[in-house]
C-alpha positions in Angstrom: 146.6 -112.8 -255.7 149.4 -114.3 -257.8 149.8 -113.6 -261.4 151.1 -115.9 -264.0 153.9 -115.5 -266.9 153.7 -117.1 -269.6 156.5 -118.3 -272.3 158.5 -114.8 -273.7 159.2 -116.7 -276.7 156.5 -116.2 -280.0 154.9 -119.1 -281.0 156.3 -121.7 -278.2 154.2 -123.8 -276.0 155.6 -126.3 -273.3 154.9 -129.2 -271.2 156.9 -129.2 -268.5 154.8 -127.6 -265.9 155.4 -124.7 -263.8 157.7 -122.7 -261.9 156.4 -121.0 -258.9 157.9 -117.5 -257.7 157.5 -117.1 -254.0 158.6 -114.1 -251.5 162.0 -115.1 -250.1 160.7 -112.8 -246.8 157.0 -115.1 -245.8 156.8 -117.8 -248.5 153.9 -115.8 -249.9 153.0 -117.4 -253.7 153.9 -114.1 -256.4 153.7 -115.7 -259.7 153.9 -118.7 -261.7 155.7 -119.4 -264.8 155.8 -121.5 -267.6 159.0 -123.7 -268.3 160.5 -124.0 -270.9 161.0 -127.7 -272.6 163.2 -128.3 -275.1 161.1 -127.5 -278.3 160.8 -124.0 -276.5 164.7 -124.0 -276.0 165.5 -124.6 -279.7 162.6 -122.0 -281.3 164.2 -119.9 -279.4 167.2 -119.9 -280.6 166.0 -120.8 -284.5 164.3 -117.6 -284.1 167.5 -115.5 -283.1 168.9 -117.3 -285.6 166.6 -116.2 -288.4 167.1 -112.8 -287.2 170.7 -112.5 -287.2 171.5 -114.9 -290.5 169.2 -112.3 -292.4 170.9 -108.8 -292.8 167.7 -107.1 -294.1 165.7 -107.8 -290.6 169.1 -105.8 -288.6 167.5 -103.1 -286.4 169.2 -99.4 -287.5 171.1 -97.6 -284.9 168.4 -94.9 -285.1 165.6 -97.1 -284.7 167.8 -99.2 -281.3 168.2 -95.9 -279.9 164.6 -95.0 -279.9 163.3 -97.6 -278.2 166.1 -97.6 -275.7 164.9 -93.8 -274.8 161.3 -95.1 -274.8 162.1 -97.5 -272.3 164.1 -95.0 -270.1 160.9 -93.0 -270.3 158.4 -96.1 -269.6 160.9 -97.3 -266.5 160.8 -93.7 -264.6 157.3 -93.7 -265.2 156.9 -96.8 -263.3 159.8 -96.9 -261.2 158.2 -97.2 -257.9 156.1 -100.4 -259.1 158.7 -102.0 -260.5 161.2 -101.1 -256.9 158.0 -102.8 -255.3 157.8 -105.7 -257.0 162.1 -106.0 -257.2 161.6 -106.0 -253.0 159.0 -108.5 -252.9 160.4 -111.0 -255.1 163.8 -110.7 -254.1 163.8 -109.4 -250.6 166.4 -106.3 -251.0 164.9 -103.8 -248.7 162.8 -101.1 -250.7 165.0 -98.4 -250.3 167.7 -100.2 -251.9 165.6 -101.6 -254.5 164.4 -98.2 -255.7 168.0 -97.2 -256.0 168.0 -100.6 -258.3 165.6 -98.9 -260.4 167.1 -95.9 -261.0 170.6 -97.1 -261.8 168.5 -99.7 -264.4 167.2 -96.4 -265.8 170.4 -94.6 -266.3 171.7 -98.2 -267.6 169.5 -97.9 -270.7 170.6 -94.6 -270.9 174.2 -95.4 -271.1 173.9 -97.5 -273.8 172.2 -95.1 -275.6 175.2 -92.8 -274.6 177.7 -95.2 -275.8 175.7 -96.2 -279.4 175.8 -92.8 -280.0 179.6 -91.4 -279.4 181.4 -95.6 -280.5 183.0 -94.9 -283.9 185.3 -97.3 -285.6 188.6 -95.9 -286.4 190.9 -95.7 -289.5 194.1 -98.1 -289.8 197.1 -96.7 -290.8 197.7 -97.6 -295.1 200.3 -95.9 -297.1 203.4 -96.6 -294.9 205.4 -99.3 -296.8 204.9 -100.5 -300.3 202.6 -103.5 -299.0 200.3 -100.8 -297.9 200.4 -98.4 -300.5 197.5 -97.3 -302.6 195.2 -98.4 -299.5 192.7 -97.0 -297.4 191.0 -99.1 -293.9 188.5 -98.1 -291.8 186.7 -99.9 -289.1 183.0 -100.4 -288.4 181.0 -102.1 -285.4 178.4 -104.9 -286.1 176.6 -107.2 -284.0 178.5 -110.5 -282.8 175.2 -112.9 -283.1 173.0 -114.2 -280.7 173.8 -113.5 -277.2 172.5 -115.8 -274.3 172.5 -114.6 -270.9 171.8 -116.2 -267.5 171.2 -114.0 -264.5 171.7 -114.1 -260.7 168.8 -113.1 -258.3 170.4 -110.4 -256.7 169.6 -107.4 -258.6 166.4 -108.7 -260.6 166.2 -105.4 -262.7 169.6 -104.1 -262.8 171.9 -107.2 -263.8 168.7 -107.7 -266.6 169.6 -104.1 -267.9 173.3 -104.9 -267.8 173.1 -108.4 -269.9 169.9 -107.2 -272.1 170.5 -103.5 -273.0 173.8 -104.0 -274.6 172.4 -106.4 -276.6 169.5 -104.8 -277.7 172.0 -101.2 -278.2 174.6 -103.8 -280.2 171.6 -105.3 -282.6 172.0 -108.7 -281.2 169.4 -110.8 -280.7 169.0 -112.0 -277.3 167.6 -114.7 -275.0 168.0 -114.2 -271.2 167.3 -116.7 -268.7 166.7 -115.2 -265.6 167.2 -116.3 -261.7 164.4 -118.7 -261.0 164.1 -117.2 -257.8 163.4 -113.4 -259.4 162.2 -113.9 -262.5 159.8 -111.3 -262.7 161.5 -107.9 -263.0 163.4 -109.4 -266.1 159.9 -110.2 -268.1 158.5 -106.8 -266.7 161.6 -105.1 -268.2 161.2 -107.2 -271.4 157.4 -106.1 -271.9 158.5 -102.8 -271.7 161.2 -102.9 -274.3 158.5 -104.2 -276.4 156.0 -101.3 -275.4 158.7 -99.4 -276.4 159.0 -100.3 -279.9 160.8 -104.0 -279.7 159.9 -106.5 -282.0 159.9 -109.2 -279.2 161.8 -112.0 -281.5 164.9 -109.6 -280.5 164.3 -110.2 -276.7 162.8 -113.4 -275.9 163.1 -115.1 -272.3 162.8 -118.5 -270.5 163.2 -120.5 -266.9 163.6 -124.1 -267.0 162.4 -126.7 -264.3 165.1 -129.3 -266.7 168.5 -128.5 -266.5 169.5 -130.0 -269.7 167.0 -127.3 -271.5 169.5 -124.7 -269.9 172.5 -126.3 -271.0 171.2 -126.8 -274.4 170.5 -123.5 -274.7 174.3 -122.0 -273.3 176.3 -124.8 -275.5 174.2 -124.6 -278.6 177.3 -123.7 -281.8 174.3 -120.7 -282.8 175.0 -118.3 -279.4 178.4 -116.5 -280.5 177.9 -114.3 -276.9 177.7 -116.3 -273.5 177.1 -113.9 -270.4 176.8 -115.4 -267.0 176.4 -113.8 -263.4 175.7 -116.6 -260.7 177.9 -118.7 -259.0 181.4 -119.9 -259.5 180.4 -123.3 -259.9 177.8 -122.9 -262.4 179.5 -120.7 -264.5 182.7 -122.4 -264.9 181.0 -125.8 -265.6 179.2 -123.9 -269.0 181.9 -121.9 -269.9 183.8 -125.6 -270.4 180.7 -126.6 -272.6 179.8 -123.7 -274.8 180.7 -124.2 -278.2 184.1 -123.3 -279.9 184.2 -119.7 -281.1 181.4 -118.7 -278.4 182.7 -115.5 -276.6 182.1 -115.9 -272.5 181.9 -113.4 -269.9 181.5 -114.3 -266.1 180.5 -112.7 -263.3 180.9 -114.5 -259.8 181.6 -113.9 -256.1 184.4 -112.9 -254.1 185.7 -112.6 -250.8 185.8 -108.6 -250.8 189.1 -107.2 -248.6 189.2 -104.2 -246.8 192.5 -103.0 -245.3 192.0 -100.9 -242.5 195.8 -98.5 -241.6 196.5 -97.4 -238.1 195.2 -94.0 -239.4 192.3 -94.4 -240.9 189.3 -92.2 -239.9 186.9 -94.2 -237.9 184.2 -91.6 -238.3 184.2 -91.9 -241.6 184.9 -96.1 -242.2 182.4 -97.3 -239.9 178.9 -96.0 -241.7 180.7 -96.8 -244.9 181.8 -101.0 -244.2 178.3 -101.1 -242.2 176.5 -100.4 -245.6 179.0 -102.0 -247.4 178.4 -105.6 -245.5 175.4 -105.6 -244.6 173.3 -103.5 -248.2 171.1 -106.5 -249.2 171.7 -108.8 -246.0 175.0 -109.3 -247.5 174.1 -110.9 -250.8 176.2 -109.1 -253.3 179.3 -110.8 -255.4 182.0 -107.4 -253.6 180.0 -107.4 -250.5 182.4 -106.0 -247.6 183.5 -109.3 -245.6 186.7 -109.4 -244.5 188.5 -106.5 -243.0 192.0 -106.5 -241.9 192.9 -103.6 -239.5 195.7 -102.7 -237.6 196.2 -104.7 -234.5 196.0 -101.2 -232.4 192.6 -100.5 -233.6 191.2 -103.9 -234.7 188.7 -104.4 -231.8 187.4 -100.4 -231.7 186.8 -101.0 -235.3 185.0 -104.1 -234.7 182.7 -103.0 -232.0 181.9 -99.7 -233.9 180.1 -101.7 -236.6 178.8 -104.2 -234.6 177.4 -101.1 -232.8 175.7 -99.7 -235.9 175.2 -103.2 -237.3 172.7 -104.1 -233.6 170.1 -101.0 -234.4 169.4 -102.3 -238.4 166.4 -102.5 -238.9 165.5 -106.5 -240.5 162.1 -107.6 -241.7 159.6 -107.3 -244.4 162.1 -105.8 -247.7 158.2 -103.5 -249.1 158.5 -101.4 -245.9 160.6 -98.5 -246.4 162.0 -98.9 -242.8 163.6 -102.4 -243.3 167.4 -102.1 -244.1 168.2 -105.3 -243.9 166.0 -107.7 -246.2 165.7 -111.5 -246.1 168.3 -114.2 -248.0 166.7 -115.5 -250.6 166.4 -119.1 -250.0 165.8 -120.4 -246.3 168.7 -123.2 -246.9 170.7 -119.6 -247.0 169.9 -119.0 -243.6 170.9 -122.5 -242.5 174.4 -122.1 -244.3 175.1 -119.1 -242.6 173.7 -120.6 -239.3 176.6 -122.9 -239.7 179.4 -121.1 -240.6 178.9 -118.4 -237.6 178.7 -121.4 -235.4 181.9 -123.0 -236.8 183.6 -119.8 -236.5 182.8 -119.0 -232.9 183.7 -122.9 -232.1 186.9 -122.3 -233.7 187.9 -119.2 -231.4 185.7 -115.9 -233.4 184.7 -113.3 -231.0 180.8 -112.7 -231.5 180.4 -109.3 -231.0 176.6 -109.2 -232.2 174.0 -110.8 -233.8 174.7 -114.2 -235.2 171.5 -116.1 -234.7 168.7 -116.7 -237.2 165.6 -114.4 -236.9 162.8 -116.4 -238.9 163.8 -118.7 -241.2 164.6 -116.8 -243.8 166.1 -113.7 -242.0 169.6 -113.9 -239.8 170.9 -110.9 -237.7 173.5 -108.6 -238.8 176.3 -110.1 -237.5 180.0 -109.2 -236.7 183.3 -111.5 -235.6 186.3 -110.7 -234.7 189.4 -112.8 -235.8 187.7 -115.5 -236.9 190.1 -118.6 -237.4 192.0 -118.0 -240.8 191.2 -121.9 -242.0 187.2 -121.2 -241.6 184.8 -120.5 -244.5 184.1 -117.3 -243.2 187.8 -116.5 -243.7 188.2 -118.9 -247.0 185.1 -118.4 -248.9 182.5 -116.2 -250.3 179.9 -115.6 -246.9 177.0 -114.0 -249.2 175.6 -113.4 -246.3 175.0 -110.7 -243.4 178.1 -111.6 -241.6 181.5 -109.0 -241.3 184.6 -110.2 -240.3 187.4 -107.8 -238.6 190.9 -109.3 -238.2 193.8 -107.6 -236.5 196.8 -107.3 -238.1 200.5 -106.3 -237.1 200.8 -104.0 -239.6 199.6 -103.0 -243.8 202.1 -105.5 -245.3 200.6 -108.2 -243.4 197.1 -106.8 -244.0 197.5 -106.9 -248.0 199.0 -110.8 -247.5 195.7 -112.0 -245.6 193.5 -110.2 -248.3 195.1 -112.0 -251.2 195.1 -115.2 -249.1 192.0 -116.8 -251.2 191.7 -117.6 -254.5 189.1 -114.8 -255.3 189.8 -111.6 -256.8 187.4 -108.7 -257.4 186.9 -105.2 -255.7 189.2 -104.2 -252.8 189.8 -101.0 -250.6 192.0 -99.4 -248.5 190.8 -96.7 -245.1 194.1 -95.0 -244.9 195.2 -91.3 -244.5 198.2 -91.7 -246.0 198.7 -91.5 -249.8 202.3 -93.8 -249.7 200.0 -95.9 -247.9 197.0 -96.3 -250.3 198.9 -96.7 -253.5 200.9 -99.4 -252.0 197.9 -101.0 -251.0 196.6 -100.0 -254.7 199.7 -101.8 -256.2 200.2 -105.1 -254.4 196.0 -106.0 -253.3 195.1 -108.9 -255.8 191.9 -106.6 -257.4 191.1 -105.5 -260.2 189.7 -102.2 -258.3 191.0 -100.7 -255.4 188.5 -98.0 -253.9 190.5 -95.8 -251.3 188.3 -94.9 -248.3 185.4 -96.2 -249.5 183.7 -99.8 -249.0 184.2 -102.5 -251.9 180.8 -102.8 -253.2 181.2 -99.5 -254.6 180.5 -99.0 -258.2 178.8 -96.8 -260.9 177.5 -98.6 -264.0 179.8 -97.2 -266.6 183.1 -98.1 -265.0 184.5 -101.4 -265.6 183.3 -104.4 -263.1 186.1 -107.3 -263.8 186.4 -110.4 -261.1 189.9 -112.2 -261.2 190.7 -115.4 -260.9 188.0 -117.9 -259.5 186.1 -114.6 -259.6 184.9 -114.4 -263.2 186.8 -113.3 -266.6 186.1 -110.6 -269.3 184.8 -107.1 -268.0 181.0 -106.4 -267.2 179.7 -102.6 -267.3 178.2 -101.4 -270.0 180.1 -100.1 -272.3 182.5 -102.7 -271.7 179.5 -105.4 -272.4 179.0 -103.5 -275.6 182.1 -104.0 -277.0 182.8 -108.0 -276.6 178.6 -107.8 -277.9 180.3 -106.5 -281.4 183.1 -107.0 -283.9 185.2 -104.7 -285.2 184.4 -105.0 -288.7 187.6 -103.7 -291.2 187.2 -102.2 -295.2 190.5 -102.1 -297.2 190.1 -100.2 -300.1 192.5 -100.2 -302.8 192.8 -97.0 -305.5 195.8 -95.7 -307.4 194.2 -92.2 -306.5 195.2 -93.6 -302.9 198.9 -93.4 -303.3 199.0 -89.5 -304.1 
């Protein structure tokens, strides 16, 4: 039996109908939601608004940090409901989804961590006769209202990532989640406010009108504009938002892996296999393109495509499945089309490479793929790994910065000279060294390059572009003692 959402904004009705949320795995009707018109889009932000021009209604640091640890506490209570209901409206397999949950959890816990140890500074006085007689010191205070849009891929996790530092930073904020996975955002939001939230702080809407969403990004009131989605989308508003908006994106890539004559196979191939194929492929560093050396290109290939033929794909609630659905079934048709290209074009299919159901595709591996194909050129997001052989690392690092993507990288090597070379000269702005490229822990920074986004996503990163350094000069003759 589906459920139904209503409006996560106080006071707002609307008249443009309904969104319906649907299991990306069978089709099977979730939820419906209302959408959001345009009088809902602009209470919204007049409420925010409100808040933030009115000092006296500014949340305490104390007061943030108790509902944040209320929320931790709510979350682990629940965590295995809100895994299940991640899966089902998103598709990532359960196990992975409950690993979601828990790194959501510790999310909210960072930012507690971080609102507690930030300090401003003091600023050097006293040192010429300009300064003299002067005392500056430095405070943090919320930027104003931050909107957020969010990508489907981690329904709970990116949610914690765009809402938590907001609510840590005292900004007001209004998220607009995937319409795809809308659901784990307004769970997390309800509990927020069962935590102690006064829910003008966190409000939320989908949208069946395009313009409403626009509206709501470009609008001169948002000083904080997060986006994680596509490239497309998220350069297109960053051009529109208004002048003295702060933007941070969050897109795709084309994640490299450079494979050295001596890396240990034992070790690489469980690690690329989870790397490419952990959510059917669907995440912005997913492992797709790995450049080994030409003397053991094909064992590498045939070792994952070995590991990749016994996943386990289907329904993302049972605990078994390991590979999960792609969220739309015109998903399953792209990727459909750019196997077949590749294998036209020359690609050795080692396995998979044919569609399941319509919303599921085999875990599928090429080797040396054409380098003028999309699966070579552009961002799969899919449950396709491509191995290339290579004469040597040089050449390796020169096909992996062949695109115009730059995010996570990583290097299988034994040889230190060899990974800090590879470290130096891969266009990344991380290089893990025998480890896969979707690698990453909340707190450290998470920074595409190029096409790939701009500004620095993690959380304590997100909490300082969420906040102004605020400076005090004092002046006292006491002061020049």
């Amino acid at each position: 039996m589906s459920q139904h959402f209503n409006l996560q904004i106080p006071g707002a009705q609307s008249d443009d109908g309904q969104i319906e949320v649907t299991a990306p795995y069978d089709g099977t009707l979730i939820a419906t939601v209302t959408a959001a018109d345009a009088d809902a889009v602009e209470l919204a932000l007049s409420t925010a608004d409100r808040l933030y021009q009115d000092r006296d209604l500014w949340l305490k640091p104390g007061k943030r940090m108790e509902i944040l640890k209320k929320t931790a506490s709510i979350m682990s209570e629940r965590a295995e409901e809100l895994a299940l209901e991640a899966a089902r409206e998103g598709g990532k397999p359960l196990i992975d989804s409950r690993a979601e949950v828990t790194r959501a959890i510790d999310g909210v816990r960072n930012c507690i961590e971080v609102l507690r140890t930030q300090a401003g500074e003091e600023i050097p006085m006293n040192l010429n006769p300009a300064s003299e007689g002067k005392f500056a010191v430095t405070r943090h205070e919320p930027i104003g209202i931050v909107v957020a849009v969010s990508a489907f891929n981690h329904p709970l996790n990116l949610i914690v990532h765009q809402v938590g530092p907001a609510v840590a930073t005292g900004c007001p904020v209004i998220i607009k989640p995937a319409e795809d996975t809308p659901l784990s955002c307004f769970r997390f939001i309800n509990i927020l406010r069962e935590a102690g939230l006064p829910e003008e702080w966190c409000q939320s809407l989908i949208v069946n009108n395009l313009e409403n969403a626009t509206k709501l990004v470009t609008d001169s009131r948002v000083a904080f504009f997060s986006f994680i989605g596509s490239a497309r989308v998220g350069w297109s508003l960053r051009s529109q938002v208004a002048p003295g908006t702060r933007c941070a994106l969050e897109h795709g890539g084309a994640a490299p892996v450079v494979v050295a004559a001596d890396a240990d196979l034992e070790r690489l191939v469980p690690s690329l296999t989870k790397g490419g194929f952990y959510h059917a492929g669907q995440v912005c560093v997913s492992v797709q393109r790995v450049f080994a050396d030409i003397s053991i290109a094909r064992e590498v290939a045939q070792k994952i495509a070995e590991k990749a033929k016994n996943l386990i794909v289907g329904d993302p609630t049972d605990a078994s499945t390991e590979v999960g659905p792609l969220i739309r079934h015109r998903e399953t048709d792209r990727i459909e089309a750019w196997v077949k290209e590749a294998v036209a074009a020359g690609a050795e299919l080692l396995c998979g490479g044919k569609r399941i159901s319509e919303s599921c595709f085999e875990a599928t591996v090429l080797l040396n793929p054409p380098s003028d194909c999309k699966v070579s050129q552009e961002e799969i997001f899919g449950p396709v790994v491509c191995v290339y052989s290579v004469e040597n690392v040089n050449a390796a690092i020169a096909r992996a910065n062949d695109v115009p993507f730059s995010f996570q990288a990583s290097v299988f090597t034994g040889s230190i000279d060899i990974a800090m070379r590879a470290y130096r000269r891969l266009n990344a702005s991380v290089v893990m060294v025998n480890e896969h490229t979707a690698f990453r822990v909340d707190w450290m920074p998470f920074a595409g390059l190029k096409q790939s986004g701009l500004a620095v996503g993690g959380i304590p990163f997100t909490m300082h572009d969420m906040q102004v350094r605020k400076m005090l000069v004092l002046h006292s003759e006491e002061l020049r003692l």
